[in-house]
C-alpha positions as CSV (number, residue, x, y, z in Angstrom):
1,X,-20.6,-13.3,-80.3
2,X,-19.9,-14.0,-76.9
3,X,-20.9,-11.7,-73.7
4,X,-17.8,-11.7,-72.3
5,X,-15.9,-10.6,-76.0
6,X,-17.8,-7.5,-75.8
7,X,-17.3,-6.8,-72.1
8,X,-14.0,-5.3,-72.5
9,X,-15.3,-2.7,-75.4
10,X,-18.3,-1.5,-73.2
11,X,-16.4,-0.6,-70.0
12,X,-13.9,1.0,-72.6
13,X,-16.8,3.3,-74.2
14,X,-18.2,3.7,-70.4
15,X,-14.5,5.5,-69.2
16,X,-14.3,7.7,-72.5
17,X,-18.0,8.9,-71.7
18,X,-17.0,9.4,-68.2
19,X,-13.8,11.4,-69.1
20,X,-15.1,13.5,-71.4
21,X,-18.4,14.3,-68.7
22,X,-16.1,15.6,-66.4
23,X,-13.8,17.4,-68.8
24,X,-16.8,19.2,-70.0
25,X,-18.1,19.8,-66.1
26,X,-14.4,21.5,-65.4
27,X,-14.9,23.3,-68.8
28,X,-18.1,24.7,-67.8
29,X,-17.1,25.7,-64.2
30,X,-14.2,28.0,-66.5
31,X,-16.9,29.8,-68.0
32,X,-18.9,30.4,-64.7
33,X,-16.4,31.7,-63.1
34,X,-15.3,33.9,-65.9
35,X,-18.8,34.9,-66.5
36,X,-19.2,36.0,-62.7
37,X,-16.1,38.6,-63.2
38,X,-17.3,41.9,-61.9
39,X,-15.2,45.5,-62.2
40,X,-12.6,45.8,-58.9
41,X,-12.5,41.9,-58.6
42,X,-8.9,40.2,-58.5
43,X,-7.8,37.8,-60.7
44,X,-5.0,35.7,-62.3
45,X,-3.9,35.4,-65.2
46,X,-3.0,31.4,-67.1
47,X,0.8,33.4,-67.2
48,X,0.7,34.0,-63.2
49,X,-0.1,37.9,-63.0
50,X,-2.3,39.1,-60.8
51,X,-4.7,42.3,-61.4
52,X,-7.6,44.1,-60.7
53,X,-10.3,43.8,-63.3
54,X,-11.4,47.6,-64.8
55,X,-13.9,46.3,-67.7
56,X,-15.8,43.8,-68.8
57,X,-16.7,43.2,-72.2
58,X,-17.8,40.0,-74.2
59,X,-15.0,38.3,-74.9
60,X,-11.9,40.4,-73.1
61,X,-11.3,41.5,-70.1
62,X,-9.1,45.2,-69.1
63,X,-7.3,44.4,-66.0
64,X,-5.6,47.2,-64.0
65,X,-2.1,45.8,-63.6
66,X,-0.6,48.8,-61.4
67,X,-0.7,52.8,-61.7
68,X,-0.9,53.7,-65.2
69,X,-1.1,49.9,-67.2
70,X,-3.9,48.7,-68.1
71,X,-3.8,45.5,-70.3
72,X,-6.3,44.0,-72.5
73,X,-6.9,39.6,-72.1
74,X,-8.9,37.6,-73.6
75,X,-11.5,36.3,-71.2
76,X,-10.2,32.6,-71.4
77,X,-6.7,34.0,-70.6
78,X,-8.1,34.3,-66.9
79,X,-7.1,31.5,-64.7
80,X,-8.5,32.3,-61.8
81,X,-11.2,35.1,-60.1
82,X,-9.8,35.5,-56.8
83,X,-11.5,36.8,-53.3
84,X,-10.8,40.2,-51.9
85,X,-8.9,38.6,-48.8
86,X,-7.2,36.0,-51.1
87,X,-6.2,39.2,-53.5
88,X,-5.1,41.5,-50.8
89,X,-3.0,38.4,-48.8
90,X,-1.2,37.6,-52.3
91,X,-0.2,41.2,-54.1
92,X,-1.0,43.6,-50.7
93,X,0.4,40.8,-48.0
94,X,-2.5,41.8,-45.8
95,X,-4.0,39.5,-43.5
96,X,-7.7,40.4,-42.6
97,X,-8.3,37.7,-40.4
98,X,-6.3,38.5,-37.4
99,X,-7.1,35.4,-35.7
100,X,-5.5,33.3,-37.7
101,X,-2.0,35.1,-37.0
102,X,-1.4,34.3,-33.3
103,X,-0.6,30.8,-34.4
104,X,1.6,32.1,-37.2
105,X,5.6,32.6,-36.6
106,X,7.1,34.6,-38.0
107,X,9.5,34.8,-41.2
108,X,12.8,36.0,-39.1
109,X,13.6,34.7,-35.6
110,X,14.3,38.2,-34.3
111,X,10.9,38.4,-31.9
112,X,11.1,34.9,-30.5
113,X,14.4,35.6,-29.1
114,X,16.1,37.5,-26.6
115,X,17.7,40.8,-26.3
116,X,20.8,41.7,-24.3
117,X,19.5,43.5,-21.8
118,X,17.1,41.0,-20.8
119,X,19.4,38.0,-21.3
120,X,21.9,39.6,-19.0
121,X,19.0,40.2,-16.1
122,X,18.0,37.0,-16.5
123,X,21.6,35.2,-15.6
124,X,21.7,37.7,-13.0
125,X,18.7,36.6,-11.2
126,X,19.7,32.8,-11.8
127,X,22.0,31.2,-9.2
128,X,22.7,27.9,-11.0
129,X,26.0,28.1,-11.7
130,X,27.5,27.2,-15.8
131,X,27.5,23.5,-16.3
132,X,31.3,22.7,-17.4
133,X,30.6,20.1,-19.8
134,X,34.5,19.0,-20.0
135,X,35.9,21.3,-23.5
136,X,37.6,23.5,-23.3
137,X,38.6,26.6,-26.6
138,X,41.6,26.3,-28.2
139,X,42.9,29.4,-26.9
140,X,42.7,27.9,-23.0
141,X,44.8,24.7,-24.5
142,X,47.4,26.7,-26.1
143,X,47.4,29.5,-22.5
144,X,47.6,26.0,-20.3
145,X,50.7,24.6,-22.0
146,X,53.6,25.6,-20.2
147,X,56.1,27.6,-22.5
148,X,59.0,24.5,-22.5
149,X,56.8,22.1,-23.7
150,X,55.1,24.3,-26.5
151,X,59.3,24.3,-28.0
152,X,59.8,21.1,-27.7
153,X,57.0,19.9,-29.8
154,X,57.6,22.6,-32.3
155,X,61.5,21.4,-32.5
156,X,59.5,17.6,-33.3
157,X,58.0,19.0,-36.3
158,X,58.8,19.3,-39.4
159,X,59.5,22.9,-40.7
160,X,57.3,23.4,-43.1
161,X,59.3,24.4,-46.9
162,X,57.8,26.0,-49.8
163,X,58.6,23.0,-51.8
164,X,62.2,23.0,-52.9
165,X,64.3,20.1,-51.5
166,X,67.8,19.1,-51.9
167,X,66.3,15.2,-52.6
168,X,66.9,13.7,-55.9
């Protein structure tokens, strides 16, 4: 056989064996993780809960849902063993790091605008006049149209019927 037959089966067996080496490096990280799970650590759930672990045992874990429910997982059921500030920022909404939230804006725009009162001084203590930028409301067009011309367009329209016509 020829070198160059057999090249395409070796760098076939070479990506299964590297596949399967990290598969098995993820799988194992799982088990640490799972393994490290202490009493009053948060975690989460493969379904998306989030709890506080109350016990340990060998192969499940009680988790402290809320006041009064406790519920029994298997330890694989555990997706992820989460940090006190990670915990507390997710199910509390607590932010330790109070730093980090001077760059942060807010959810609602209510703080990052103005009130009233302080709108009000502040066109009080400005002397540029309005900029009139050429439009005017629709109540000022309708209040500048002198009274004669306002009938004589509506006597050029068309007065408006529910439908029935004389036609045919």
């Amino acid at each position: 056989m020829n070198a160059f037959t057999l090249l395409p089966f070796i760098v076939l067996i070479a990506a299964m064996f590297l596949m399967t080496r990290s598969a098995k490096k993820k799988q194992q990280q799982a088990a640490n993780m799972r393994n490290e799970m202490q009493p009053g650590s948060g975690v989460r759930t493969i379904g998306g809960m989030y709890a506080t672990v109350k016990e340990v045992n060998e192969d499940t874990v009680l988790l402290d849902a809320g006041p009064g429910v406790d519920l029994l997982f298997a330890k694989n059921a555990i997706g992820a063993v989460l940090t006190d500030d990670e915990y507390n920022r997710i199910v509390h909404g607590i932010e330790h790091d109070l730093k980090s939230d001077a760059g942060i804006v807010p959810d609602d725009a209510s703080s990052l605008t103005e009130t009233d009162e302080s709108a009000d001084a502040a066109a009080a203590a400005s002397d540029d006049k309005a900029v009139d930028l050429g439009k005017k409301d629709a109540d000022e067009d309708k209040a500048d149209e002198a009274p004669e011309a306002a009938e004589a367009k509506a006597d050029e329209e068309p007065k408006k019927t529910d439908g029935d016509t004389d036609a045919k």
